[in-house]
N, C-alpha and C positions, 0 to 999 in steps of 0.2 A: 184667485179668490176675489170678491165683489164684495167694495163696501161702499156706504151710502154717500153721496158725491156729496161734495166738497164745495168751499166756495173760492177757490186758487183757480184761477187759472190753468196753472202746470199742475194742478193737484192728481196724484195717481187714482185713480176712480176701480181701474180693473187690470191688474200688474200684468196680466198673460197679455190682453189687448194691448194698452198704453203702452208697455213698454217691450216684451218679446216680441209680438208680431210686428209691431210699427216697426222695431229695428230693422228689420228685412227690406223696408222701404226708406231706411232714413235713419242714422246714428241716432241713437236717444242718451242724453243723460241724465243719469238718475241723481238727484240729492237728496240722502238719504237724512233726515230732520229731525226734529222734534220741537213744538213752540216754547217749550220749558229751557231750550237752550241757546244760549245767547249767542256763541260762537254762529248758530247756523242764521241767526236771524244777520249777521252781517253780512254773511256768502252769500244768502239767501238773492237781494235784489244784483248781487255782482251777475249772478247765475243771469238773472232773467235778464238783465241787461247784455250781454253777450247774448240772448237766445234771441232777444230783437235783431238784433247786429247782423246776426248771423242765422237767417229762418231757414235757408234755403241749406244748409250745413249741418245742420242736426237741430235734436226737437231737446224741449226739457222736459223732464217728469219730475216733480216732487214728491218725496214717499216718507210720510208721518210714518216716522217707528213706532209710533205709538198706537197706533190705529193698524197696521200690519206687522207686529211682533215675528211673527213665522218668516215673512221673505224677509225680513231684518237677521233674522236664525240662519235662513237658507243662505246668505251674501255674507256671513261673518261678519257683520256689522256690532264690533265691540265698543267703538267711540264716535260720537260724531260732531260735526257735519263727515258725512263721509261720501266722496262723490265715485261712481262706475260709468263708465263708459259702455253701453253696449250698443255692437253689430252683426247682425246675422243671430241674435239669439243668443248669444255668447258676451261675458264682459273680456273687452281688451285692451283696457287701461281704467287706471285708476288714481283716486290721490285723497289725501285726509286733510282735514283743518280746514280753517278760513284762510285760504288762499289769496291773496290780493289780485286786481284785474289780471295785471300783465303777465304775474306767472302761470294763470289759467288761460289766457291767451295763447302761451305757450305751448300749453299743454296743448291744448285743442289741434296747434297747428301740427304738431307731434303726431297727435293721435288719430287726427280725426281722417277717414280713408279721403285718398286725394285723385281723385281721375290722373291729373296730369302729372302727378307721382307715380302713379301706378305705370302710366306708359313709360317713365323714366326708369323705371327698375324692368319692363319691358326690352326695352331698347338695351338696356346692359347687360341685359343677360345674354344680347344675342352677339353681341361685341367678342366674346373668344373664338366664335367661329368663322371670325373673318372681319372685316371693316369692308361695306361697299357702298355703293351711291344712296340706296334706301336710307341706312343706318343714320348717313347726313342729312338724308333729306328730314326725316323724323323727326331728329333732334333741331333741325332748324325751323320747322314747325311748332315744334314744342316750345321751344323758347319766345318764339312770337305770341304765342297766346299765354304763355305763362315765364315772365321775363325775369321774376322774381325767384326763379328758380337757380340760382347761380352753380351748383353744381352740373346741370345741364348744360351753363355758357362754358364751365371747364372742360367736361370732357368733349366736349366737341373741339374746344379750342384743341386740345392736348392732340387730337384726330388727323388736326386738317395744317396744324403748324406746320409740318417741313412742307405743304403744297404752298402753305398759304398764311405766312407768320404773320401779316401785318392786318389780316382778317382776325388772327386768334387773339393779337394784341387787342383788338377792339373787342373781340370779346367778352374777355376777362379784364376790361379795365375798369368797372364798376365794382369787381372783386374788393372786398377791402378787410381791414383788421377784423369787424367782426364776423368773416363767415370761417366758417371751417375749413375753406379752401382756398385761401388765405396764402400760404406759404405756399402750396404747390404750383399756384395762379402765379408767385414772386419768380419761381423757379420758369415757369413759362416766358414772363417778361425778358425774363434774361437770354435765355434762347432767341425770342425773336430779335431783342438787342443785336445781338450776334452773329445771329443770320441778317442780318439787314445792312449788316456793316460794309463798306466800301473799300477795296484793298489802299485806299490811302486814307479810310479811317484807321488804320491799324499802326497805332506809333512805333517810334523807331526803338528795338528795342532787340536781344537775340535770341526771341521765341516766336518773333514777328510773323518771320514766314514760315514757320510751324502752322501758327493758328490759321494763317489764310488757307492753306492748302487742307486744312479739319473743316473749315468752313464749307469745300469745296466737295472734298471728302463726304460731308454730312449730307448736301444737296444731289448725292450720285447713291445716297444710300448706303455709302460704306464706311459704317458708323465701327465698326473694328478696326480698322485704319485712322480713321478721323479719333476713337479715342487711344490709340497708341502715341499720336502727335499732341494729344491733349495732356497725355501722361508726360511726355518726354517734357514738353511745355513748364506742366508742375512742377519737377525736378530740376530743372535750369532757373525760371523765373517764376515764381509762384505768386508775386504779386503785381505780375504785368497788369495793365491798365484796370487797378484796380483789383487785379483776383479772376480775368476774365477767364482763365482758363478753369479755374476752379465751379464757377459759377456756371459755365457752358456744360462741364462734366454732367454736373448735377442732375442740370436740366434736362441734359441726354436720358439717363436714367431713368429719372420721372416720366418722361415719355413713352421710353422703351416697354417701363415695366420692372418688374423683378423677374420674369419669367423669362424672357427675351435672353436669346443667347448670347447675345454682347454684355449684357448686363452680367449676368453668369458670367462672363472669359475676364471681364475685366469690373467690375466693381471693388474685387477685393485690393487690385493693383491699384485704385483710384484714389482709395480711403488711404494706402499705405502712400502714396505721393503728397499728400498733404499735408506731411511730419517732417 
């Protein structure tokens, strides 16, 4: 439906145009408004200011409820500001109130489709059916153009560690407290710790040459063996240089998988060794 334009900017003029069709070419979001309410008038310039920032990312629309009562009806729009998200003609996110910059910032980064996310869930999907030279090469692609991506620097690192741990160190060394993969990145650190170690890194101690030979074990691929000496390790010295065998377990694991049949044969014996 078509009402008499406005003097906004982002003002919605003709809801099917401005905002369904444009979606098919470009995220739009919608702030759903009213001048009568104070709440939207503070969202209000956050909106547009994010829409400058970010032109090439999605568009804004602003839609007076008052002026469009029915797609206010049609959207459940019971309180506002209330903001939608829509792509392809559809809403696929959402959020209410005056939101402050950075949590709408958030949102956005969340919500809003991302090319180079999209070949990241691309490339993972194709990951159970094998690991081969492509898969790396993608992912080392991807990350070049999009470096900010820190879960693509994990699982590549997680890929290419027993080739290549002092590559994945580098990887995941920008990883830090705040990303989500955070702990599992710690877990990789330690591995390649590990793996890099020197048989006269290895203090003197009577798990010693347990662990050099899981070391060794682990670069032959024979991570069922290498974790049997890992286990025997935990059970005689559990706090050899620092915990390392415990720490090297782990990281095994996180690697492997849940699904990996070592992890299956021996994870249960691994948890009960460290009591």
């Amino acid at each position: 439906m078509k009402k008499k334009a406005m003097s906004g900017k982002y003002d919605v003029i003709d809801f099917q145009k401005d905002v369904i069709e444009e979606s098919y070419h470009k995220p739009v979001l919608v702030d759903f408004w009213a001048a009568w309410c104070q709440p939207c008038r503070m969202l209000g310039p956050v909106l547009e200011k994010l829409a400058e920032e970010n032109k090439d990312r999605f568009k804004l629309a602003k839609l007076d409820t008052e002026s469009f009562p029915e797609i206010a009806r049609q959207f459940n729009i019971r309180s506002i500001p209330a903001v939608k998200l829509f792509v392809k003609g559809k809403v696929t996110a959402e959020f209410a109130g005056a939101l402050p910059k950075q949590a709408i910032e958030k949102f956005l980064k969340q919500h809003l489709p991302d090319k180079n996310r999209d070949e990241l869930e691309a490339i993972k999907s194709r990951i159970p059916y094998g690991v081969n030279g492509e898969i790396i090469k993608r992912l080392e692609n991807l990350i070049e153009k999009a470096p900010e991506l820190t879960e693509a620097k994990f699982l590549l690192a997680r890929l290419i560690v027993l080739q290549n741990p002092e590559k994945a160190r580098q990887l995941i060394s920008d990883i830090h407290a705040d990303s989500p993969f955070c702990l599992q990145s710690e877990y990789l650190r330690n591995f390649c710790h590990f793996m890099t170690l020197k048989d006269e890194d290895f203090e003197e101690g009577k798990v010693r040459e347990n662990l050099i030979e899981a070391r060794k074990l682990i670069q032959q691929s024979q991570f069922d063996k290498a974790l049997e000496n890992i286990i025997q390790s935990l059970m005689v010295q559990k706090e050899y240089m620092d915990g390392l065998a415990r720490k090297t377990g782990v990281a095994i694991f996180t690697i492997l998988g849940n699904e990996h049949a070592a992890t299956k044969a021996y994870r249960r014996r691994f948890d009960m060794s460290l009591y």
